[in-house]
C-alpha positions, 0 to 999 in steps of 0.5 A: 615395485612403486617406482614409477606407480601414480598413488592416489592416497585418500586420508579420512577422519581418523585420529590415525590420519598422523600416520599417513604423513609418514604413508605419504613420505615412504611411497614417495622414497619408494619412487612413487608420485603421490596424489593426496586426497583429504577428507574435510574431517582429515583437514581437522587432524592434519593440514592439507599443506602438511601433505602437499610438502610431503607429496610435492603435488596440490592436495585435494580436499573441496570438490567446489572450491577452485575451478582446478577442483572442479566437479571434472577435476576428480575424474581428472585425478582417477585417470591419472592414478595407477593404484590407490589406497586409502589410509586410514579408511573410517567406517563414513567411507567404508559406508560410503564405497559400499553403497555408491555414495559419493558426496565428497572429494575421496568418495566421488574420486575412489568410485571413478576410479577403476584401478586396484585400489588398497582400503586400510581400515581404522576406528573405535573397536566398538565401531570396527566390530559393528555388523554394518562396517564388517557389511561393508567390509565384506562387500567391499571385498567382493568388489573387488578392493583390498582389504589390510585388515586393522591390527589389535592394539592400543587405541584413542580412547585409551584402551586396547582392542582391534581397529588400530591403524598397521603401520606405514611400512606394512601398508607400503609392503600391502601395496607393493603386493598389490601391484606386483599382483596386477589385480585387474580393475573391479567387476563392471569397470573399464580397464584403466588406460595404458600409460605407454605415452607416459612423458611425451610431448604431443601436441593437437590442433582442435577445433575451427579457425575464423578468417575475419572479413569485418569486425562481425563477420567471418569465414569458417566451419561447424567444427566443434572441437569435439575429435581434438578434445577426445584425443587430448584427453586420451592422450594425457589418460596414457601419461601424455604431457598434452599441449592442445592448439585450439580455435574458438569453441565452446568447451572447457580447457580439459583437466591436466593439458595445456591449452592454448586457445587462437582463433585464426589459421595464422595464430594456430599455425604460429602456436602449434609450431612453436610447441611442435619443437618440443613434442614427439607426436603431433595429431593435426585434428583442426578444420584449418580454413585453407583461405583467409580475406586478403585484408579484414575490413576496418568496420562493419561492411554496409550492404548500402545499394550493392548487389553483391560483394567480392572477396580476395582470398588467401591461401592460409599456412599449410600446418600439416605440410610445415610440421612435415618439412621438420618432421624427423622422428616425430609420429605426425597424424593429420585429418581430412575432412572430406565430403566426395573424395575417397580414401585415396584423397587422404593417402595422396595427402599424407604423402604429400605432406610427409605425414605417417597417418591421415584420418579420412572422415567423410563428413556427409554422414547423418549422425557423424563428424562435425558436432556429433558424439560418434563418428567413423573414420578411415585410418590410412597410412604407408605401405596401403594401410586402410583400417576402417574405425567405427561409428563410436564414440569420438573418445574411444575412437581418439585411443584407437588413433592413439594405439596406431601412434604407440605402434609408429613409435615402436617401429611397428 
């Protein structure tokens, strides 16, 4: 029932924590793929590096510490999750979940995440039996969390009482359950992603290209990359392995995608080619400029005594037209930036270039297209397709690309 589950495993500070190395190695052999989130207290009772040789996979522990641990990175790890479990779970996180604290790694990635998620409660009897944890206990549960209550037993302290840790095996078989459930995310949260591009290859163009005339000048365009992010960051959210060609823009690699950063036509049509090979979907999502001066000029062009300057352009490589004449049973998106022409532009595109969606966006719409949060597009495809999407959020917009490439790869 785990395989092929994503666990999210947040360890805290409980002398018990030694029992979720063996939580750890028993979701593995039951076929999950283990996420290993420590508390900084968990690191004082077992190291992190016990957890990544169990997990296979880097352990979380500072929110601060690398850049791959970064304040985005959390966000990162609670997409990627399908189901999360916290073992043990002490009174701090408990606390902590219950009121919206997040002042750590686990407590910042548990209130991000929307998943089921399992909370296995263990401490001091005296403290298990305080009127704020059972607070929190219960309010926990009418969030929506799973609850594995703590077991009578022999505790740290040297006496008997509840507040011991269940054992991993009964753990494991809690949240097997769980799953089997298919308990839908808390109250107020957003329903996870579906994970049906799990292990594709895809690969998107994104952002502007700069054709150089001098070493200060250049031609291009205000496309700020947003639409391309979006859809990466979408497309690794539905288990996606994302490769993410992109011209010079000022944004962060986004978490989990490989991004290969160019800056002219003939570097993204070079790199994205290249990964092309080995993808199955790819989304053509640059605003590639579709001529390049003949030759750059060596230094700085003076504007001395002249009245103008003339420049012989080139045609650049045609991406999506490359990508097409290979295309075979890839799924293949381009766009078209339009600022006049209709629709029917897109449709005479994608046919032309043997593309199975062409995303028309007219970019003379105030509030909408380059640099903006929103936008509203037309989707246009064989046999007349015209689905009109939006305004919305580019990142919902990217999933509602996303679900027409799911639905091409199903032969739908």
């Amino acid at each position: 029932m785990l395989a092929g589950s994503r666990v999210l495993l947040g360890v805290t500070g409980g002398i018990a924590c030694y029992k979720s190395v063996d939580l750890c190695s028993r979701l593995r052999k039951a076929g999950a793929e283990v996420r290993v989130v420590m508390t900084e207290s968990a690191t004082r009772f077992v190291s992190a590096l016990t957890f990544q040789s169990i997990s296979g996979n880097p352990v979380a522990t500072d929110l601060f510490a690398t850049p791959a641990q970064s304040a985005v990175e959390h966000i990162w790890l609670a997409e990627w999750g399908s189901v999360a479990v916290v073992a043990p779970a002490t009174a701090d996180i408990l606390g902590k979940l219950a009121h919206g604290i997040a002042d750590d790694y686990l407590s910042t990635v548990l209130l991000a995440f929307a998943g089921p998620a399992l909370l296995v409660p263990a401490m001091n009897r005296l403290m298990y039996a305080h009127p704020a944890v059972r607070a929190s206990l219960a309010a926990l549960e009418g969030m929506g969390y799973a609850v594995l209550p703590a077991e009578y037993g022999h505790l740290a302290e040297g006496v008997s009482g509840w507040g011991r840790m269940p054992e991993p095996p009964a753990i494991v078989e809690r949240l097997q359950a769980l799953v089997a459930e298919g308990r839908a995310p808390r109250p107020g949260l957003p329903p996870p992603a579906p994970r049906d591009l799990a292990g594709v290859g895809v690969v998107i163009t994104a952002g502007p290209t700069q054709e150089p005339i001098d070493p200060v000048r250049f031609i291009s365009n205000p496309s700020s990359g947003k639409t391309g992010w979006s859809l990466a960051e979408a497309a690794r959210e539905r288990g996606a392995e994302v490769t993410l060609v992109a011209g010079p823009v000022a944004m962060a690699d986004p978490p989990g995608v490989r991004v290969v950063r160019v800056r002219t036509a003939v570097e993204m049509a070079e790199a994205a080619l290249v990964a092309y090979e080995a993808c199955e979907v790819a989304i053509c999502a640059a605003a590639v400029s579709d001529f390049r001066p003949a030759a750059a000029a060596p230094e700085k062009i003076k504007k001395g005594a002249q009245d103008g300057l003339e420049l012989h352009l080139v045609r650049n490589p045609d991406i999506l037209a490359a990508m097409g004449e290979r295309k075979g049973r890839r799924v293949l998106v381009g766009f078209a930036a339009e600022a006049g022409a209709g629709p029917e532009e897109a449709e005479r595109k994608r046919a032309a270039k043997g593309a199975d969606l062409v995303v028309y966006n007219d970019v003379r719409r105030p509030g909408l297209g380059f640099g903006a949060d929103d936008n509203a597009v037309v989707v246009v495809g064989a046999g007349g397709l015209r689905e009109a999407l939006g305004p919305m959020p580019k990142r919902e917009l990217a999933h509602r690309i996303l679900d027409r490439v799911v639905m091409l790869r199903r032969g739908q």
